[in-house]
C-alpha positions in Angstrom: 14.2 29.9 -17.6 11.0 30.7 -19.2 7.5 30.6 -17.7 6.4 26.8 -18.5 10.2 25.3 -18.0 10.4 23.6 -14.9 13.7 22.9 -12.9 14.8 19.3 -13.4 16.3 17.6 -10.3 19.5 15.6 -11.0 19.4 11.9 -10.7 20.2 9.6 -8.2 19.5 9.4 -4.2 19.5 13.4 -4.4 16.7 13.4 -6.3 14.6 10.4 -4.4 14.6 10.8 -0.7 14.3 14.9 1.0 16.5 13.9 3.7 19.5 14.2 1.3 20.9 17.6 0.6 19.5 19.1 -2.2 21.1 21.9 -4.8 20.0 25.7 -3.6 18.5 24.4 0.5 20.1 26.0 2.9 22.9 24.6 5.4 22.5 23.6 8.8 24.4 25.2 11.4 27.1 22.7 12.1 27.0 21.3 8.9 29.8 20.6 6.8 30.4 20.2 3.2 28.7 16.9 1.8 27.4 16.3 5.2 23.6 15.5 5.4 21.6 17.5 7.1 19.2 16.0 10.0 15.7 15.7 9.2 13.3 18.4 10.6 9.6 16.9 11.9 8.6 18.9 9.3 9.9 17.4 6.6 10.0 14.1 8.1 6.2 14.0 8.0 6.1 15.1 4.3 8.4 12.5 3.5 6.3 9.4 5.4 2.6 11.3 3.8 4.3 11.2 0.3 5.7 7.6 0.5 2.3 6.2 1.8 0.3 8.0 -1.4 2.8 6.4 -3.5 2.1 3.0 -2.1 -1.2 3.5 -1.7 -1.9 4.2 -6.0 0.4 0.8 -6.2 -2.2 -0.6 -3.9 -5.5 1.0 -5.5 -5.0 -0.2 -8.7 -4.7 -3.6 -7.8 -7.2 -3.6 -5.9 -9.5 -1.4 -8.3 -8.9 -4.1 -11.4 -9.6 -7.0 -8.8 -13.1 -5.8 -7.8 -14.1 -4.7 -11.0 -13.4 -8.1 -12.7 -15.2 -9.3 -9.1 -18.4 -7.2 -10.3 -18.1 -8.5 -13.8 -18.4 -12.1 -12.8 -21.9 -12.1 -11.3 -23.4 -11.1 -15.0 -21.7 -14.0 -16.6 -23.9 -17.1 -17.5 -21.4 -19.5 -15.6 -22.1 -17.7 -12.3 -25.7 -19.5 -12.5 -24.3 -22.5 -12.5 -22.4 -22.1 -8.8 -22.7 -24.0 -6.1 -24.0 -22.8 -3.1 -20.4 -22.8 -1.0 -19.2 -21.0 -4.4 -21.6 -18.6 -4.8 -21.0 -17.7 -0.7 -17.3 -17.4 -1.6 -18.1 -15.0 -4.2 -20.0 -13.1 -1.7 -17.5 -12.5 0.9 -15.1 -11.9 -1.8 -16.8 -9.1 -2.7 -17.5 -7.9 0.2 -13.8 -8.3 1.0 -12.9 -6.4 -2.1 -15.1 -3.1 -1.4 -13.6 -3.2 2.2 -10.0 -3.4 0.5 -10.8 -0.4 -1.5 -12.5 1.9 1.1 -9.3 1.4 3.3 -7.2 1.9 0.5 -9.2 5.1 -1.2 -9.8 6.4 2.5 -6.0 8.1 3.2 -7.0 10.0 0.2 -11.1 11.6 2.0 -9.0 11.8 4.9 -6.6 14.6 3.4 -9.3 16.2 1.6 -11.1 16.3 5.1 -8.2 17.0 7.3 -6.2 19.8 4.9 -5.5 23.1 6.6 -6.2 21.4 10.1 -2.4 21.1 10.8 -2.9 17.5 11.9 -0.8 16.1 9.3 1.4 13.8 12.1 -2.8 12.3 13.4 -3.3 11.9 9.1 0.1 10.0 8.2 -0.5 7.6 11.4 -3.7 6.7 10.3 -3.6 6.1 6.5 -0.9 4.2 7.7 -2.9 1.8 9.2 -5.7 2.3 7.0 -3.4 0.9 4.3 -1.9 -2.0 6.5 -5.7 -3.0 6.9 -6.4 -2.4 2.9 -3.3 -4.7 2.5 -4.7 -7.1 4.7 -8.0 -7.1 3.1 -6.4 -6.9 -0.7 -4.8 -10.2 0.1 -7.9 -12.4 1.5 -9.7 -11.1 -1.4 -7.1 -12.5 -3.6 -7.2 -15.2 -1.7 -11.2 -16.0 -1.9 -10.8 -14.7 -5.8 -8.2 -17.4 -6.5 -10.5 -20.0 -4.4 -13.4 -18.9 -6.5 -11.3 -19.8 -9.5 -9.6 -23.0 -8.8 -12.4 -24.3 -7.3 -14.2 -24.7 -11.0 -11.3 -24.9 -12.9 -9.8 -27.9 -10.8 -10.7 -31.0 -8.8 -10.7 -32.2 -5.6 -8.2 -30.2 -3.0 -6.3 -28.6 -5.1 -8.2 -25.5 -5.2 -7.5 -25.3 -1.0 -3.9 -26.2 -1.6 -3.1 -24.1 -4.0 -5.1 -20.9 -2.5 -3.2 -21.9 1.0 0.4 -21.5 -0.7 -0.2 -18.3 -2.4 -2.0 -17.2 0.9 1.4 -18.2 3.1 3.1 -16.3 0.3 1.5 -12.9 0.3 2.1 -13.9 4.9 5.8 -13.8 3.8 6.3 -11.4 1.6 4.2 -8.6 2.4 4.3 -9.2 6.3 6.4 -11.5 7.7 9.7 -9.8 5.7 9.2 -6.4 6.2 8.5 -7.1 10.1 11.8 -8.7 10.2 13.4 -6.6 8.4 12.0 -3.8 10.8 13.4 -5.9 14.0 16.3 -6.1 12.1 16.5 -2.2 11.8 15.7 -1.7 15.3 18.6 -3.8 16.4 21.0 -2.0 14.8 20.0 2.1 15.7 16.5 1.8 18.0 16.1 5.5 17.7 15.5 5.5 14.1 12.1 5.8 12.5 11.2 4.9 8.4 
């Protein structure tokens, strides 16, 4: 292997997750062959830091398009034609929006920061939250984006309707499944931790 080849990991689960047994790591004492080996704190805390900066560039770039088509909007010759309830929408929502992406953009000062400080358990548990709360943010300011947008492209209460049933959605699927799902977890082995 030359200089600027680089191993290539096989496919599959192996290659995905650290907690699986990968070619050329070392056994555990007391493991056998094809067993698993337990996950070290160590490694457990590498593997929860690099899942949350791979949801969190899922995350920023939604929420980076949103606001910048957010800032865009002010400049357009509609915008003067708002209504004062519209034009405080578009206010909040923007305000919303920069919130989203400082919670969102914040794991990554915290790192830069934190680095070196052996803290890394402190840094995972709070970009953890911090991206809960960008999440939580991201989705009113789709909310009050989609409010803004139905509210001149439609009549009467549609515009509520409408933003109400894509809020309840974003409720379900980004909330209220995934804290079942976690009960669900923690019914079945309480002493495991994602």
């Amino acid at each position: 292997m030359t200089m600027t080849e680089q191993p290539v990991e096989p496919a599959g689960d192996v290659a995905c997750c650290p907690r699986h047994e990968r070619p050329g790591r070392p056994g555990r004492r007391g493991q056998g062959p094809g067993e698993e080996a337990p996950e070290t704190a160590s490694e457990r805390v590498n593997r929860r830091w690099h899942e949350i900066l791979q949801e969190t560039r899922v995350a920023q770039t939604g929420v980076q398009i949103l606001f910048g088509f957010l800032l865009s909007v002010a400049f357009t010759p509609l915008f003067r034609e708002l209504e004062t309830f519209d034009r405080a929408t578009y206010v909040v929502t923007v305000v919303l929006g920069a919130a989203a992406t400082g919670a969102l953009i914040a794991p990554v000062s915290l790192h830069r920061f934190l680095s070196g400080q052996r803290m890394k358990d402190d840094l995972v548990a709070v970009a953890g939250r911090l991206v809960v709360c960008g999440m939580v943010l991201l989705a009113l300011t789709i909310g009050c984006t989609l409010l803004l947008i139905l509210r001149v492209t439609v009549t009467g209460a549609l515009a509520e309707v409408l933003v109400g049933a894509v809020m309840l959605w974003f409720g379900v699927c980004w909330f209220a499944l995934p804290l079942a799902l976690r009960r669900r977890a923690a019914r079945r082995s309480p002493t495991d931790d994602a």
